[in-house]
Biopython code that builds the backbone (N, CA, C, O; Angstrom):
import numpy as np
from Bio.PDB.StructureBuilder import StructureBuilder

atoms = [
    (1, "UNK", "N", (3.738, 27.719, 29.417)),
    (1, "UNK", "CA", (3.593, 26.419, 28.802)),
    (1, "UNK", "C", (2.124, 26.046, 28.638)),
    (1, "UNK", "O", (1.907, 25.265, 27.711)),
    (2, "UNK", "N", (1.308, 26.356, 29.192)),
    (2, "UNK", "CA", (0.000, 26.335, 29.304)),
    (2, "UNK", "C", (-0.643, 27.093, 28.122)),
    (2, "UNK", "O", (-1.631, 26.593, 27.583)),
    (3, "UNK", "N", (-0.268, 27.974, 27.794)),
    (3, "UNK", "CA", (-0.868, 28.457, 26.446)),
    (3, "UNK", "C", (-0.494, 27.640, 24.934)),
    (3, "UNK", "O", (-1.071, 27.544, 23.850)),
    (4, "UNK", "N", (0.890, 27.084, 25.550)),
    (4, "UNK", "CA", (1.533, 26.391, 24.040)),
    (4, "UNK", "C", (0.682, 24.958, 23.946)),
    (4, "UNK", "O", (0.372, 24.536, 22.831)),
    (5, "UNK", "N", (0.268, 24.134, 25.299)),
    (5, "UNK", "CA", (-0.624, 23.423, 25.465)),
    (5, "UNK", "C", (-2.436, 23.099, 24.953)),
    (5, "UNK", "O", (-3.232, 22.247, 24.559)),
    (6, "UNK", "N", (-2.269, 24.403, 25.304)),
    (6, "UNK", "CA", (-3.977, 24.981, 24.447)),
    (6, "UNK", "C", (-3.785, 25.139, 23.204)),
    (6, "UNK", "O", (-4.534, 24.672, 22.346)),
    (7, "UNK", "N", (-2.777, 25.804, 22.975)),
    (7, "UNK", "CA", (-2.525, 25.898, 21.466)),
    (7, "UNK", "C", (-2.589, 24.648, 20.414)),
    (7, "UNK", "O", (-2.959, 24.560, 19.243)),
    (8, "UNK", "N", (-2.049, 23.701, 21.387)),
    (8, "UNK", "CA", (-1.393, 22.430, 20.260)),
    (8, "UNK", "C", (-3.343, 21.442, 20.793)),
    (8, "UNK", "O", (-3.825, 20.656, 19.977)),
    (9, "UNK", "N", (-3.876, 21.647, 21.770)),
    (9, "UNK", "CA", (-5.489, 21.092, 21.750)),
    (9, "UNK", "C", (-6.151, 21.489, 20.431)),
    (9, "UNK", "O", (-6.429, 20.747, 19.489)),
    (10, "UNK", "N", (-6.341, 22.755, 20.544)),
    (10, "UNK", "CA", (-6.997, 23.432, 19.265)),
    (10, "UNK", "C", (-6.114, 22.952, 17.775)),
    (10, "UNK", "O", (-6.597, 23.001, 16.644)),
    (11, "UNK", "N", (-5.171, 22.641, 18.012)),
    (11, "UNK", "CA", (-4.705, 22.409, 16.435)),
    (11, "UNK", "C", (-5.187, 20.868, 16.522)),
    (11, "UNK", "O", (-5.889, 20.339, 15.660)),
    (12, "UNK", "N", (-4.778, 20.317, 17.521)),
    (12, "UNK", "CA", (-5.482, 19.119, 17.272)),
    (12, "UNK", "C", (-6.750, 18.674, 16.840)),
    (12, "UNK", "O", (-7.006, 17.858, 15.954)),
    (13, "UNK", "N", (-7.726, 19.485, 17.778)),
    (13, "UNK", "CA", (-9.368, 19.691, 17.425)),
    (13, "UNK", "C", (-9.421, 19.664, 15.839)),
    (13, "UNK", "O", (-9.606, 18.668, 15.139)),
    (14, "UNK", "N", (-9.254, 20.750, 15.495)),
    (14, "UNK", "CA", (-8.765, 20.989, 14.264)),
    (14, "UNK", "C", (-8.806, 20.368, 13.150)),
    (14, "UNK", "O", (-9.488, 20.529, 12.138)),
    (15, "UNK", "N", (-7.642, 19.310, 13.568)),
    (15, "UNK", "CA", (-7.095, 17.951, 12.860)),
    (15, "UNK", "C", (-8.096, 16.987, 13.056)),
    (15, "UNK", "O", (-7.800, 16.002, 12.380)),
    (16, "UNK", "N", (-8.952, 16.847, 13.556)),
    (16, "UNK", "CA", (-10.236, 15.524, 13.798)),
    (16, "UNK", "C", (-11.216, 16.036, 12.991)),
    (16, "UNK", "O", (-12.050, 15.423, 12.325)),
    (17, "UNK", "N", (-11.007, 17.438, 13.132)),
    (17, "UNK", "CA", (-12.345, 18.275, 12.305)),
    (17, "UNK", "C", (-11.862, 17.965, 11.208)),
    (17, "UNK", "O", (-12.521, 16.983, 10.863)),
    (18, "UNK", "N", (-10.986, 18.222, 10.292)),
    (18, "UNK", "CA", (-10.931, 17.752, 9.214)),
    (18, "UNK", "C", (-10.980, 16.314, 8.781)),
    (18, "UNK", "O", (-11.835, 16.021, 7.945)),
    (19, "UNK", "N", (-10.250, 15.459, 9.195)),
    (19, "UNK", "CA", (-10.265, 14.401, 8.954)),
    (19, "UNK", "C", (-11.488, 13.738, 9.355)),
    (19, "UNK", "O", (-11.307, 12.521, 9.398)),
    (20, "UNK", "N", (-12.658, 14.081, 9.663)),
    (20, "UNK", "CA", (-14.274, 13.216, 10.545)),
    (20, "UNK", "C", (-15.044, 14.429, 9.119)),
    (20, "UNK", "O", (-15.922, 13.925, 8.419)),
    (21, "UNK", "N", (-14.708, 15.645, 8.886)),
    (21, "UNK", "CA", (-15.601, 16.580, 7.910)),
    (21, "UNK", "C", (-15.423, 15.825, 6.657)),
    (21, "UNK", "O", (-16.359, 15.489, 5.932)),
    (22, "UNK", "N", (-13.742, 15.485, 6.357)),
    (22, "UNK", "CA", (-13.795, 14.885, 4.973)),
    (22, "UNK", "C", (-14.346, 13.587, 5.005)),
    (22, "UNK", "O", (-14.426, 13.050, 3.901)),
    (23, "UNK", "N", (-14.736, 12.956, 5.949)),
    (23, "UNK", "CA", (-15.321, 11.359, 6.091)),
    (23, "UNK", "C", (-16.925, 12.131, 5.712)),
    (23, "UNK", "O", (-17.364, 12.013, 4.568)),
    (24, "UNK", "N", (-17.500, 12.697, 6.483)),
    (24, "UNK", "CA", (-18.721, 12.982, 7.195)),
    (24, "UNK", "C", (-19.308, 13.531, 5.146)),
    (24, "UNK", "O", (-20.342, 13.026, 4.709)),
    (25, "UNK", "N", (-18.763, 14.181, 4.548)),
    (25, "UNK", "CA", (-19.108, 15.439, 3.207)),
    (25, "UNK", "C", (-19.391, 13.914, 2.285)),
    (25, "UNK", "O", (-20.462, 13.650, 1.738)),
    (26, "UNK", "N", (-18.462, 13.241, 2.277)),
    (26, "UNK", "CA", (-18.785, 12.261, 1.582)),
    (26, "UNK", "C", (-19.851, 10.624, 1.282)),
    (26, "UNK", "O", (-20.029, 9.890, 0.310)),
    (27, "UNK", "N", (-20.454, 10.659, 3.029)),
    (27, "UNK", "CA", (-21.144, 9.323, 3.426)),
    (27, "UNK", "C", (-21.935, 9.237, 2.313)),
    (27, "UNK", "O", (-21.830, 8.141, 1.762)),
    (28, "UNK", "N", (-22.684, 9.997, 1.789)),
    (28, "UNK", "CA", (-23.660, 10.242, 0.816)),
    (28, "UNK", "C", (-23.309, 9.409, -0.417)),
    (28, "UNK", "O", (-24.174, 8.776, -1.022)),
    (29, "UNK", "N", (-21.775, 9.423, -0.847)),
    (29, "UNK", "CA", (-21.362, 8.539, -1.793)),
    (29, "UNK", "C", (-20.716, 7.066, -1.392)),
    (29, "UNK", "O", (-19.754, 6.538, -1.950)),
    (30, "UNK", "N", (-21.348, 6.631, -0.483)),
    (30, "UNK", "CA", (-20.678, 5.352, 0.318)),
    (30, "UNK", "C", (-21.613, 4.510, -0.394)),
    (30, "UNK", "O", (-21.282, 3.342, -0.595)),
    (31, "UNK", "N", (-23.153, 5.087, -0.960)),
    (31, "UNK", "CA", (-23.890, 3.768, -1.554)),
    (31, "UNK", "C", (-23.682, 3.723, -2.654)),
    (31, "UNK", "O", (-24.082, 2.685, -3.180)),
    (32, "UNK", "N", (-23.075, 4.610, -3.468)),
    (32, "UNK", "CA", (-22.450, 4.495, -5.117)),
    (32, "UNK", "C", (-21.312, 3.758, -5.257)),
    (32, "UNK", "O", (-20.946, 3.124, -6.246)),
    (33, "UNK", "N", (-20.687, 3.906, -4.024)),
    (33, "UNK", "CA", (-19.191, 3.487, -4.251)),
    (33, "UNK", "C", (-18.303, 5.160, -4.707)),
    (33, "UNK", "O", (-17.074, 5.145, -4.774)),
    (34, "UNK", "N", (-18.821, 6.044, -4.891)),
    (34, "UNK", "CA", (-17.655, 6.921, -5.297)),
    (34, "UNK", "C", (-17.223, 7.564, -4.231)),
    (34, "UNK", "O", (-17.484, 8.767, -4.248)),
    (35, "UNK", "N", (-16.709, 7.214, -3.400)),
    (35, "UNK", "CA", (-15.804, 7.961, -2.464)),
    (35, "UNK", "C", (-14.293, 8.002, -2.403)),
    (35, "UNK", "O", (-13.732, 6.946, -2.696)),
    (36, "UNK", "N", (-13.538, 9.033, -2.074)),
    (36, "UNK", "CA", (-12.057, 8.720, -2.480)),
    (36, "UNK", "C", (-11.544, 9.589, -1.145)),
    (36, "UNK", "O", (-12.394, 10.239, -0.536)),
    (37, "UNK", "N", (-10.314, 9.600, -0.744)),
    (37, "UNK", "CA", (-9.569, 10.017, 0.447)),
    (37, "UNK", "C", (-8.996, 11.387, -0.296)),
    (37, "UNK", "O", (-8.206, 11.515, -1.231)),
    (38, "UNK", "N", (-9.694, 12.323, 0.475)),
    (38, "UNK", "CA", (-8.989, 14.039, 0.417)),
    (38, "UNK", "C", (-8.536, 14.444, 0.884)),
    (38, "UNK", "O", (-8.522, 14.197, 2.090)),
    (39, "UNK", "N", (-7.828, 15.346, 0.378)),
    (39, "UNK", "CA", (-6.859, 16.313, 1.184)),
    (39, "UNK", "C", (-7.081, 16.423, 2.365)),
    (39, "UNK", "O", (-6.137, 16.101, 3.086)),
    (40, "UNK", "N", (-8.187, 16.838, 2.968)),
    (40, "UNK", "CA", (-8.677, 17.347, 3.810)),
    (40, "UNK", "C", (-8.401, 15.905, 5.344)),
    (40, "UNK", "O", (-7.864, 16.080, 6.438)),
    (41, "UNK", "N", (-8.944, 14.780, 4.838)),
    (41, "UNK", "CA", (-8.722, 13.617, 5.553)),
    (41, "UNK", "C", (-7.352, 13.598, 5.717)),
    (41, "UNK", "O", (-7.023, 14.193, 6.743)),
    (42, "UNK", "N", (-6.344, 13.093, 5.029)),
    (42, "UNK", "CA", (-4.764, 13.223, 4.903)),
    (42, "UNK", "C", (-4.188, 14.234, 5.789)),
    (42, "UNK", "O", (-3.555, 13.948, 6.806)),
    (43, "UNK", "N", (-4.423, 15.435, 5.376)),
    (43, "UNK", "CA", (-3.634, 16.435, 6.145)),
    (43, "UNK", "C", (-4.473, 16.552, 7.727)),
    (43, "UNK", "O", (-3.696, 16.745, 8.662)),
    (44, "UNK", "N", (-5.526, 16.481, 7.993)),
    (44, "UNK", "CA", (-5.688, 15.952, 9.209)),
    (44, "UNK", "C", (-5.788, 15.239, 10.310)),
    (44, "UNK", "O", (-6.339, 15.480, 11.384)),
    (45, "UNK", "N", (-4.937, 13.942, 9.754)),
    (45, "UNK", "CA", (-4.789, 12.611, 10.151)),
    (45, "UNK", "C", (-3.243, 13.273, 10.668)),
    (45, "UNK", "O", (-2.910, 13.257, 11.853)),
    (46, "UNK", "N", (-2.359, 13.861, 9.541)),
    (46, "UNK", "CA", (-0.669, 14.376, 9.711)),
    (46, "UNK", "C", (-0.969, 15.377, 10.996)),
    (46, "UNK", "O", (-0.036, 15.167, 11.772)),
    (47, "UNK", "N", (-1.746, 16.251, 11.499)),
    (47, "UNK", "CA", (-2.069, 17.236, 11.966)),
    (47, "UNK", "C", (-2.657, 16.403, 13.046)),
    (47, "UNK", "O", (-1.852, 16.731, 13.918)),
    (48, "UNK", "N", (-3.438, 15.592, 13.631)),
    (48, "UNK", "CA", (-3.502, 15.307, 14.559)),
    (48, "UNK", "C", (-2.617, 14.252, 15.463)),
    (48, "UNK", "O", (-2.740, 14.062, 16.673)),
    (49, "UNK", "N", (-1.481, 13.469, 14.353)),
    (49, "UNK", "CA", (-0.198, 13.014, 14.821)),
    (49, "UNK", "C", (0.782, 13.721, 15.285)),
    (49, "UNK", "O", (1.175, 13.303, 16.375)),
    (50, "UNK", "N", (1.426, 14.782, 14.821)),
    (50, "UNK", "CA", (2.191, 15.907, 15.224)),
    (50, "UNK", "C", (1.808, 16.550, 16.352)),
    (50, "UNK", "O", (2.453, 16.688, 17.391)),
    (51, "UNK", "N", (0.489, 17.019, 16.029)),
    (51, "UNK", "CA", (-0.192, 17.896, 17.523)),
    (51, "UNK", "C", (-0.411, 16.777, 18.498)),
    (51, "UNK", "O", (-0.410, 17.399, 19.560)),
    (52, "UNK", "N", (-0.612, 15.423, 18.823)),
    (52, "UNK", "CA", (-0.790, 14.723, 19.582)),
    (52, "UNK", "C", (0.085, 14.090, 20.405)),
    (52, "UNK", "O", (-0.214, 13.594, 21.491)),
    (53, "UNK", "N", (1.624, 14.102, 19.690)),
    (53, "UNK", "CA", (3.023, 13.994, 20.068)),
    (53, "UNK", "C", (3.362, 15.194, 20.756)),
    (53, "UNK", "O", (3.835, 15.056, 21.884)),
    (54, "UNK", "N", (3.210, 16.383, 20.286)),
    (54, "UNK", "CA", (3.651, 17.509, 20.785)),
    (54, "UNK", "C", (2.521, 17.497, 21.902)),
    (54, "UNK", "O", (2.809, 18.348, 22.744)),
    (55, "UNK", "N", (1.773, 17.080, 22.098)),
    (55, "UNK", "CA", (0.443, 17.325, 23.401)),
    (55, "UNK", "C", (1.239, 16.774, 24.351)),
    (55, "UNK", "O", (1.542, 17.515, 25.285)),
    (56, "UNK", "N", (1.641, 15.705, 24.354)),
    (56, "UNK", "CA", (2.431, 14.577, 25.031)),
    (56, "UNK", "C", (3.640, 14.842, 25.707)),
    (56, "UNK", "O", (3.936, 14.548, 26.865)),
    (57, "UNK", "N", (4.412, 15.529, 24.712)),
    (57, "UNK", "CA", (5.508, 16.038, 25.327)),
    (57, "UNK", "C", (5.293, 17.105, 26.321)),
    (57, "UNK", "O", (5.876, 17.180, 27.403)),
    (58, "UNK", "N", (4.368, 17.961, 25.846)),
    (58, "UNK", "CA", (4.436, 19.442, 26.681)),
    (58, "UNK", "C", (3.713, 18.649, 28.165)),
    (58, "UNK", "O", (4.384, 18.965, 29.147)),
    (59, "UNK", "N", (2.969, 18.064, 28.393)),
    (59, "UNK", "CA", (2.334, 17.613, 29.225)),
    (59, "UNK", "C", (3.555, 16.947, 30.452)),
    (59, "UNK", "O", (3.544, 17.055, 31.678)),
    (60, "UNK", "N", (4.531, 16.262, 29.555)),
    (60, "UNK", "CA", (5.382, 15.664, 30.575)),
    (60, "UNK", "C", (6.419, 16.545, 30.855)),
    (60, "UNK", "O", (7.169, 16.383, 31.818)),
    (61, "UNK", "N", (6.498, 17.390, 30.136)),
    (61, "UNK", "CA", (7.756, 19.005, 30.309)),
    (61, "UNK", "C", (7.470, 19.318, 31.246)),
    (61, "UNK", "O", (8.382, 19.562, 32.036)),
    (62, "UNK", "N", (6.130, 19.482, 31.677)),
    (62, "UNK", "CA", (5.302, 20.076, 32.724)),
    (62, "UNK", "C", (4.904, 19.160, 34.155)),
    (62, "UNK", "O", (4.185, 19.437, 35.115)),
    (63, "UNK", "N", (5.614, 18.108, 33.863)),
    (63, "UNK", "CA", (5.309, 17.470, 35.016)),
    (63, "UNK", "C", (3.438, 17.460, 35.146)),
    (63, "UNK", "O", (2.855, 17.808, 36.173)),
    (64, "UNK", "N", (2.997, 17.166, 34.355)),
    (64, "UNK", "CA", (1.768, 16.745, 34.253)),
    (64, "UNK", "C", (0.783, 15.279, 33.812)),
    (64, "UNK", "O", (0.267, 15.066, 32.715)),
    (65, "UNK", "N", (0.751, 14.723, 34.587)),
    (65, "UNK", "CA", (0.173, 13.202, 34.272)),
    (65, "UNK", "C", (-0.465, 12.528, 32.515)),
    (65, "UNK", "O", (-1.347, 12.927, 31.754)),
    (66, "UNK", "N", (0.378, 11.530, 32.469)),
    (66, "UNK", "CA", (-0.127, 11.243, 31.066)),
    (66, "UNK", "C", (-0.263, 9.634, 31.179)),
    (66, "UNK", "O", (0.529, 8.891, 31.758)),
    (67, "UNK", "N", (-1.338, 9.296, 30.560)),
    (67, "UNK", "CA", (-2.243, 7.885, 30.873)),
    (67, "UNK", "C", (-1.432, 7.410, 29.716)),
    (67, "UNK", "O", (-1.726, 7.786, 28.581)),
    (68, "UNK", "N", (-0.509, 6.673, 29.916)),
    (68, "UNK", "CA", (0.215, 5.870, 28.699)),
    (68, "UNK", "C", (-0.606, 5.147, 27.789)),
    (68, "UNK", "O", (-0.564, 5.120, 26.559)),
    (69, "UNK", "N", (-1.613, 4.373, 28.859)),
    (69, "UNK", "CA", (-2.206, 3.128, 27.612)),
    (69, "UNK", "C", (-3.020, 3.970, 27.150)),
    (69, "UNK", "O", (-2.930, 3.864, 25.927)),
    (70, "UNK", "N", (-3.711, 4.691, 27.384)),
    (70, "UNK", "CA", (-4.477, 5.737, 26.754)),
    (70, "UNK", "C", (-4.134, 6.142, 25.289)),
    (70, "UNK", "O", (-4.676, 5.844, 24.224)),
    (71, "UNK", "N", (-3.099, 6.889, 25.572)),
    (71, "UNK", "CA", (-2.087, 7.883, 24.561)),
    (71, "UNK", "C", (-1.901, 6.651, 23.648)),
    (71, "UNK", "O", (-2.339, 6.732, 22.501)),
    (72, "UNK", "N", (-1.239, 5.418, 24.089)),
    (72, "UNK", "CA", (-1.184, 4.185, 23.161)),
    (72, "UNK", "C", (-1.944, 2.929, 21.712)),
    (72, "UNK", "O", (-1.798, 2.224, 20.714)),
    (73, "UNK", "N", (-3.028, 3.697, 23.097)),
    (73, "UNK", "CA", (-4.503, 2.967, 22.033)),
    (73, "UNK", "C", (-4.811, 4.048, 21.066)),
    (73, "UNK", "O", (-5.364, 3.625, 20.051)),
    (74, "UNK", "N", (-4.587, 5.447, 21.104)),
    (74, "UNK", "CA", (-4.781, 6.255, 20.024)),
    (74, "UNK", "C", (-3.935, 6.397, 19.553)),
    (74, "UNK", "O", (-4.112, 7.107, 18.563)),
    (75, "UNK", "N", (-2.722, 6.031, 19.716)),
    (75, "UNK", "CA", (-1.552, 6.183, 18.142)),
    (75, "UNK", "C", (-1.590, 5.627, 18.064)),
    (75, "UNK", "O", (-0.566, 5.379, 17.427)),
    (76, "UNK", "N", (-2.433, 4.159, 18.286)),
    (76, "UNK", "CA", (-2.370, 2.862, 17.426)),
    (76, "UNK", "C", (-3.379, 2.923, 16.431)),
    (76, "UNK", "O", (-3.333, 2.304, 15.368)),
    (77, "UNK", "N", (-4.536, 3.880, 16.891)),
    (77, "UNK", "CA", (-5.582, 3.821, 15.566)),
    (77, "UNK", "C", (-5.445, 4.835, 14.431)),
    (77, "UNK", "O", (-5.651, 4.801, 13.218)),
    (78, "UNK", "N", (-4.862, 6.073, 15.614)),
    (78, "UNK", "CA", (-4.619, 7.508, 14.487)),
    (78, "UNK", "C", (-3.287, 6.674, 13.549)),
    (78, "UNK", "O", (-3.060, 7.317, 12.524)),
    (79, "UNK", "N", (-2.525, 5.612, 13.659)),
    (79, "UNK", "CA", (-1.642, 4.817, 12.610)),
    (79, "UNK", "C", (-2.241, 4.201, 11.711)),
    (79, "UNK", "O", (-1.837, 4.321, 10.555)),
    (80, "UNK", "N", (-3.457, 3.310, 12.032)),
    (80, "UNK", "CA", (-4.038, 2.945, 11.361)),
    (80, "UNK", "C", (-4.716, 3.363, 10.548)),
    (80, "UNK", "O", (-4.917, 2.863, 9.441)),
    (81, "UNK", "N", (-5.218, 4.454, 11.033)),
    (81, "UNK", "CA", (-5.952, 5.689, 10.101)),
    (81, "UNK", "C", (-5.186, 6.129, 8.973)),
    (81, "UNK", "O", (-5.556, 5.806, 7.844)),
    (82, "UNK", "N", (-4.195, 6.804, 9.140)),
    (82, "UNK", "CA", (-2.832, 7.553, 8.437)),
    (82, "UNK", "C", (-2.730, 6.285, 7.257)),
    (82, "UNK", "O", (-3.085, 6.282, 6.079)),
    (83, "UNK", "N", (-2.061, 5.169, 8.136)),
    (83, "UNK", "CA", (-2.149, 4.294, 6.858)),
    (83, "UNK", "C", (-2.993, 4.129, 5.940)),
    (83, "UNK", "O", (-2.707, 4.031, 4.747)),
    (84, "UNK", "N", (-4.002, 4.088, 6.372)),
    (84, "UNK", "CA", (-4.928, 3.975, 5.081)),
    (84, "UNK", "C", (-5.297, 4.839, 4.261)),
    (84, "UNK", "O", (-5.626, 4.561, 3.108)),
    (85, "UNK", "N", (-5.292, 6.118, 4.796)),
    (85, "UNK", "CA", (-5.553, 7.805, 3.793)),
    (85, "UNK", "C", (-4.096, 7.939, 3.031)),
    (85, "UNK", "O", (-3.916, 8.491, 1.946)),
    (86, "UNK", "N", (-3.230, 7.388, 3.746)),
    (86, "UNK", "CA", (-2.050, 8.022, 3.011)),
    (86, "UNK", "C", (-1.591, 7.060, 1.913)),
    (86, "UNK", "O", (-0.729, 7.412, 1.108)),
    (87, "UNK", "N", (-2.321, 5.498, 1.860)),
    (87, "UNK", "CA", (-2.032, 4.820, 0.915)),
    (87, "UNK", "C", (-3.173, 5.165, -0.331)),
    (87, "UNK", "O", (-2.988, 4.978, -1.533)),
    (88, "UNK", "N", (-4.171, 5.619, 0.199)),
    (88, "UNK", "CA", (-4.745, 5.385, -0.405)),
    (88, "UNK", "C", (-5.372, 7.108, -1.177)),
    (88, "UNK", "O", (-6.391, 7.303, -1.839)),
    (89, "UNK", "N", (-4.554, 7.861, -0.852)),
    (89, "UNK", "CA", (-5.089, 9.312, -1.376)),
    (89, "UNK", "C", (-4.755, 9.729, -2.647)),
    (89, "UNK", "O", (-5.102, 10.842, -3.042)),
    (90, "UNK", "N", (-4.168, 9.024, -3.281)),
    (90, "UNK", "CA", (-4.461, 9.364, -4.591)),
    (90, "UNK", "C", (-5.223, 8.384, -5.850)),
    (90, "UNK", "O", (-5.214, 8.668, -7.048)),
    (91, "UNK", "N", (-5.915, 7.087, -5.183)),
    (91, "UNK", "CA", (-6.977, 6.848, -5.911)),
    (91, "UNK", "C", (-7.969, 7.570, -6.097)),
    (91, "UNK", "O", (-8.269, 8.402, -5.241)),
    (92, "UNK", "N", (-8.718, 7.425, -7.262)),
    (92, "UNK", "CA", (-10.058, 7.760, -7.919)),
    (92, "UNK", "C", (-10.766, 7.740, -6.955)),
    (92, "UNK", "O", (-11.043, 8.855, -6.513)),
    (93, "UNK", "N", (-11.283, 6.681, -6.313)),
    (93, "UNK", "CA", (-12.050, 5.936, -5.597)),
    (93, "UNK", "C", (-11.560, 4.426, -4.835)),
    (93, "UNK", "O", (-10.838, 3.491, -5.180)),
    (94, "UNK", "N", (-12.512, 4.809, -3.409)),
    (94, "UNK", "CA", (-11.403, 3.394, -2.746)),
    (94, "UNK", "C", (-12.416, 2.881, -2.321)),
    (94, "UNK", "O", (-13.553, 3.321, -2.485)),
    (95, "UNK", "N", (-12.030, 1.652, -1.584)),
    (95, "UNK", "CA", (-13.450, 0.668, -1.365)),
    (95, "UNK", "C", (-14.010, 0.967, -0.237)),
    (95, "UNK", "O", (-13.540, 1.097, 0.893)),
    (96, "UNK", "N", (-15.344, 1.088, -0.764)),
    (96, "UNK", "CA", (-16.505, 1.496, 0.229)),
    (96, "UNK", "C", (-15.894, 0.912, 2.004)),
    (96, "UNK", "O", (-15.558, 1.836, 2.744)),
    (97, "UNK", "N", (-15.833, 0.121, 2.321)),
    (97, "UNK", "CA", (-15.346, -0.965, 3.645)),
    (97, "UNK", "C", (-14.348, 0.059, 4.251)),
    (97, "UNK", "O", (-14.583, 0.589, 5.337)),
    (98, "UNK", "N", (-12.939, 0.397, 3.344)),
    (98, "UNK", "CA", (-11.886, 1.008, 3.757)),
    (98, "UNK", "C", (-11.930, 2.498, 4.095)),
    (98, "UNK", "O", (-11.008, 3.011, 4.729)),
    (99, "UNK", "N", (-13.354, 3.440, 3.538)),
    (99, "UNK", "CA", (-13.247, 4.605, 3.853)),
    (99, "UNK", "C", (-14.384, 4.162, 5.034)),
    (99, "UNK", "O", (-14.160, 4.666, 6.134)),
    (100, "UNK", "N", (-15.229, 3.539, 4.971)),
    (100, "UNK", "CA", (-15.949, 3.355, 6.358)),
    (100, "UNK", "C", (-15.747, 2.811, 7.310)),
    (100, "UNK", "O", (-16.583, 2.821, 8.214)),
    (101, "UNK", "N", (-14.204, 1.954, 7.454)),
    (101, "UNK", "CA", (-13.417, 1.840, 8.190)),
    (101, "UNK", "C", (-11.999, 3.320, 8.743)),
    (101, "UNK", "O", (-11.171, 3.461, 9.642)),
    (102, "UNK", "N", (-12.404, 3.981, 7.719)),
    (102, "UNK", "CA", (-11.503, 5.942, 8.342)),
    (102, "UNK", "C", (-12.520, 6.135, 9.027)),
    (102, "UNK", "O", (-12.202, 6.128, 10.216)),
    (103, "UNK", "N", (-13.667, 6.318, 8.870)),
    (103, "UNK", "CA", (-14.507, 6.350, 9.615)),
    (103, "UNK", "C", (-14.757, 6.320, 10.870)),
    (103, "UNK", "O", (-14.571, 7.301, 11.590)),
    (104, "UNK", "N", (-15.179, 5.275, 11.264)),
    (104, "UNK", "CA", (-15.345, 4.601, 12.311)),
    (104, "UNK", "C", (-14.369, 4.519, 13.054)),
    (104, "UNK", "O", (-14.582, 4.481, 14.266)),
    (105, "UNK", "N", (-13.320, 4.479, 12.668)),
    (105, "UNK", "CA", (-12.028, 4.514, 13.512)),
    (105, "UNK", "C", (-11.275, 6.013, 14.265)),
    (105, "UNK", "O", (-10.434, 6.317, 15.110)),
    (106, "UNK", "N", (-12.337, 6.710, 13.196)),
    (106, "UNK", "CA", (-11.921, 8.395, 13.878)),
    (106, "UNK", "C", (-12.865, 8.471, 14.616)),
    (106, "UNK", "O", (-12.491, 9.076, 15.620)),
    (107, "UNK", "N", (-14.028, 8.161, 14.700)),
    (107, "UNK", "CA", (-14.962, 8.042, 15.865)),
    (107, "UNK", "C", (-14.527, 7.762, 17.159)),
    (107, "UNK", "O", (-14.613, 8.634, 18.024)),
    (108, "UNK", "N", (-14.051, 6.614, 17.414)),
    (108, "UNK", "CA", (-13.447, 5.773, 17.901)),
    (108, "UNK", "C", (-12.242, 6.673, 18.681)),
    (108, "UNK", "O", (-12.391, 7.239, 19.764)),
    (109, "UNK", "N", (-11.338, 6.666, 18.077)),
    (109, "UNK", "CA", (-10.216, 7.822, 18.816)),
    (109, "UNK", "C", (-11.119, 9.368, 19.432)),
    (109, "UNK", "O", (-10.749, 10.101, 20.349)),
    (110, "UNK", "N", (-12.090, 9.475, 18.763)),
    (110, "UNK", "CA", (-12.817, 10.538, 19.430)),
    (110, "UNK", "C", (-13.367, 9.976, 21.295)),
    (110, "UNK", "O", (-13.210, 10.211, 22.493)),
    (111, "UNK", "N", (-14.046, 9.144, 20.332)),
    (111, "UNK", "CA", (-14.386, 8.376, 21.773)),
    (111, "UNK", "C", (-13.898, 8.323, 23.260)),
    (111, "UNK", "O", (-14.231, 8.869, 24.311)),
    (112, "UNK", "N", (-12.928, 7.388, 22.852)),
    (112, "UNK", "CA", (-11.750, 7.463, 23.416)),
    (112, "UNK", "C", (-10.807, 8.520, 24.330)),
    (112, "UNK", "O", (-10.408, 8.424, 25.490)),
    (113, "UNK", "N", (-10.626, 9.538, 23.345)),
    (113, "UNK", "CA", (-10.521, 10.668, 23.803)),
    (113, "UNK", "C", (-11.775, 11.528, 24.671)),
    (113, "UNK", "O", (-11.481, 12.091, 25.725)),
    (114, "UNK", "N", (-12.558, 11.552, 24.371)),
    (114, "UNK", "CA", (-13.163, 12.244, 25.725)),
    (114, "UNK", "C", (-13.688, 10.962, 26.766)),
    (114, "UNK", "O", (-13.505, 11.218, 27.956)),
    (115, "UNK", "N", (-14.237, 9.789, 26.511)),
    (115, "UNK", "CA", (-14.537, 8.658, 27.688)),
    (115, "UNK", "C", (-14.172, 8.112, 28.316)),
    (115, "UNK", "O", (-14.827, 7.326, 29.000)),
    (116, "UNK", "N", (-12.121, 8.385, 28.419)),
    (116, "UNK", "CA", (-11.942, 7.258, 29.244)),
    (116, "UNK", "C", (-10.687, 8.053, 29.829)),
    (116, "UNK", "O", (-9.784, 8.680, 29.276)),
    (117, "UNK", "N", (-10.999, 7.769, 31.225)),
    (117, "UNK", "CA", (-10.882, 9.047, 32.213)),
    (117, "UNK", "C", (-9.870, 7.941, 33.295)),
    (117, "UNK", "O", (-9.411, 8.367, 34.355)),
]
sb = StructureBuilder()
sb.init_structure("model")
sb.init_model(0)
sb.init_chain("A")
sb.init_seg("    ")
for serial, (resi, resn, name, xyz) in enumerate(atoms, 1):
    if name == "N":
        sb.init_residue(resn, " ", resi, " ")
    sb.init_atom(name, np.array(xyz, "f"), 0.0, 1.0, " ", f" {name:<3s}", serial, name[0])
structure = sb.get_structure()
């Protein structure tokens, strides 16, 4: 179970990497206004919900401690996140505020995730 555990970390990793790379490729167009939600954001927002549920489970299969409010405060933002890439991924372009709010909010669950112990 321990390997299926590592397994589903790294897919998760993964999933932040994409979704913080497709934020990160684009800041450059945050002062034009042309920025729009990619693939890349989307499917790693889906990818770090799935792998983060499945983290969860294997953890308690295993009789291994899981910080509820923890786990709580990040599916409340990785939701918030999702919502907004997934409403918004097939505009042209979305408003400057709302992709620098994906942003900041994947920071944030990063944060989170490694600081609070």
């Amino acid at each position: 179970m321990d390997v299926v555990r590592q397994l589903l970390l790294v897919l998760h990793i993964i999933g932040i990497g994409s979704l913080l790379g497709g934020f990160l490729t684009q800041m450059k167009g945050m002062k034009t206004g042309d920025v729009r939600i990619n693939p890349a954001m989307t499917h790693g927002a889906l990818t770090m919900l799935v792998t983060g549920i499945a983290l969860v489970g294997v953890r308690q299969a295993d009789d291994l401690d899981v910080d509820n409010t923890k786990i709580s405060v990040k599916l409340a933002i990785l939701i918030g996140i999702l919502l907004m890439v997934w409403t918004n991924r097939a505009k042209e372009r979305v408003d400057v505020q709302l992709f620098g709010a994906v942003g900041l909010l994947t920071v944030a669950n990063i944060v989170i995730a490694v600081m609070w112990t």
